[in-house]
N, C-alpha and C positions, 0 to 999 in steps of 0.2 A: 047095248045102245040105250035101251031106258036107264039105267045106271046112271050111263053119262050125263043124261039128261039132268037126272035126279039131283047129281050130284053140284051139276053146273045150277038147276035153280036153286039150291041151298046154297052155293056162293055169292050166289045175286040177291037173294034173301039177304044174307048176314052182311052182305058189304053195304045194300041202302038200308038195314036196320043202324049201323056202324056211323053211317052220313047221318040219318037223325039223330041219332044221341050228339052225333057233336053239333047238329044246327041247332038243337035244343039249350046243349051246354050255352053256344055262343047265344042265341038269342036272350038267355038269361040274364037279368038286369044286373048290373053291380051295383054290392049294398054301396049305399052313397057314404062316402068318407067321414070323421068324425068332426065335427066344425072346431077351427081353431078355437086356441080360448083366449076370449077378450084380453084385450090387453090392462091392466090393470090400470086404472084412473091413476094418475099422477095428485102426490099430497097436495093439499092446496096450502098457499102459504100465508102462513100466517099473517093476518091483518096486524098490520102496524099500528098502535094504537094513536090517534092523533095525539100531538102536545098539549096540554090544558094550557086552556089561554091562561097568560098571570093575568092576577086581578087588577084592574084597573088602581092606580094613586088616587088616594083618598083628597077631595080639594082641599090645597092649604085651607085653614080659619081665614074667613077674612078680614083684615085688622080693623079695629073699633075704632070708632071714630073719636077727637079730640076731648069730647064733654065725657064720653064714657072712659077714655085710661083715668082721665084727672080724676073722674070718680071713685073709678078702684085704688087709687093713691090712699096706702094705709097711712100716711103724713099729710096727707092733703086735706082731708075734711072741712077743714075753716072754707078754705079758699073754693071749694067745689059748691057750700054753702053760699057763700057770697055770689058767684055764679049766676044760681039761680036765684038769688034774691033778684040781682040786675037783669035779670033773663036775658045773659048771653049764653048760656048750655044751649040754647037752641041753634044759634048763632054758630057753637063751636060742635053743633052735630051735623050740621049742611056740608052736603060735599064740593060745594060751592069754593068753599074756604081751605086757606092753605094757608098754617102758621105753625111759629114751634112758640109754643107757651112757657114759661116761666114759672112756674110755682111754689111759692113757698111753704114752707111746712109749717105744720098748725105750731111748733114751738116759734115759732119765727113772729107769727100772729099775736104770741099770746105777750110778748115781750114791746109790744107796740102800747104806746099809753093807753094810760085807763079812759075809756069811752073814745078812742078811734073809732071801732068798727060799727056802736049803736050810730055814731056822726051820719057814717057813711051808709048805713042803712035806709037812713030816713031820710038822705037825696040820693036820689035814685042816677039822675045825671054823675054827681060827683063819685057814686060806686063804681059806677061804669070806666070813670075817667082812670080813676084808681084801676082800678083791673086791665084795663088795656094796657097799661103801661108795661104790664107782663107780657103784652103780648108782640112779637119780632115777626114781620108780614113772610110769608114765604119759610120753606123748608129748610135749615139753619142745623145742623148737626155742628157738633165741640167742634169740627176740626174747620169746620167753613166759620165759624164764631169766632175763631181764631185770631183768624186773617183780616176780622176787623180791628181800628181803633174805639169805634163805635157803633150803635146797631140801632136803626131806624124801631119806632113801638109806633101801635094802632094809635096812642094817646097823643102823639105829635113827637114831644122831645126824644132824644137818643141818647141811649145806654154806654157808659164809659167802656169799654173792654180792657183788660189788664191784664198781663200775665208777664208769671214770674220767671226768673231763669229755672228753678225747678215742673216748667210748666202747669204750673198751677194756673187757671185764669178766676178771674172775677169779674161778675159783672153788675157796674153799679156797687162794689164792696161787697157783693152777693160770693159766696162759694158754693161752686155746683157739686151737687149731695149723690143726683141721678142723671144719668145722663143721656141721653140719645132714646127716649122711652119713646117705641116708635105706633103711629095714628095711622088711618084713612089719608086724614086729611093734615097731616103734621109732624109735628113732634113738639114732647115734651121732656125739659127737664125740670129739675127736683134743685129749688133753692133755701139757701140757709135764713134768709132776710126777706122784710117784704119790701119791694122796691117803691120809694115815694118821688113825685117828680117834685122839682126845686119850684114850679112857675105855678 
């Protein structure tokens, strides 16, 4: 009988020894899992590099006025001189003003009698009168010159116009050397003669 007994509380023994090991198993924590790995940042994409701006167009020059081409006129000297003896260069640098000038080339000058130009220096009125006559009011290119028979001057009288069947014109007996040399305030061309009014 005590046997029994003995034997029965050594099964009761080892069967709640048997429950705590597994409540213990269970109560034991789980290692926590290993954390995902980050997802890898995505390249970034390259920056496009902006367009360089083009450079801005340089401003045309802007054109010289009347008294300064006639200036640079490497055949004009006489008559650029004469100019300012009369002081119209000032005249012919206003942007006031709108003419195409005439100019004859210093052989053209020099072919004119002996003491014209001292004459004409010494009355100032009569230089002036002279030199206007070169000059045709308003902007006048070869091919609008053309289409006159004649052409109005500052000086009063008016310029014959001639032209040939080979298109050649003349003006006043004048043959145009340079042509369409363009101003501000005008144009110029480049004549073989210097042009005298008949009155």
């Amino acid at each position: 009988m005590n046997l029994r007994l003995i034997a029965l509380s050594l099964l009761v023994a080892s069967a709640s020894t048997n429950v705590g090991c597994k409540k213990d198993s269970a109560s034991e924590t789980p290692e926590p899992a290993a954390p995902a790995p980050a997802p890898a940042p995505e390249p970034e994409a390259e920056a496009t590099p902006e367009p360089e701006a083009a450079p801005a167009p340089e401003p045309a020059p802007a054109a010289k006025d009347l008294a300064t081409v006639v200036a640079g006129l490497e055949k004009g000297k006489t008559f650029h001189e004469l100019l300012v003896a009369a002081e119209l260069d000032k005249e012919l640098a206003s942007a006031d003003v709108s003419l195409t000038i005439l100019v004859p080339t210093d052989e053209a000058f020099a072919k004119l009698p002996k003491g014209t130009l001292d004459k004409w220096k010494k009355n100032k009125e009569q230089l002036q009168k002279a030199l206007k006559y070169h000059f045709i009011p308003g902007v006048n290119d070869t091919a609008k010159i053309g289409n006159y028979r004649t052409a109005p001057t500052a000086a009063g009288p008016e310029l014959p116009i001639k032209q040939t069947q080979d298109a050649e014109m003349t003006i006043d007996g004048a043959k145009l050397l340079e042509v369409d040399l363009p101003a501000s305030n005008g144009l110029v061309h480049v004549i073989d003669k210097v042009l005298q009014t008949k009155k």
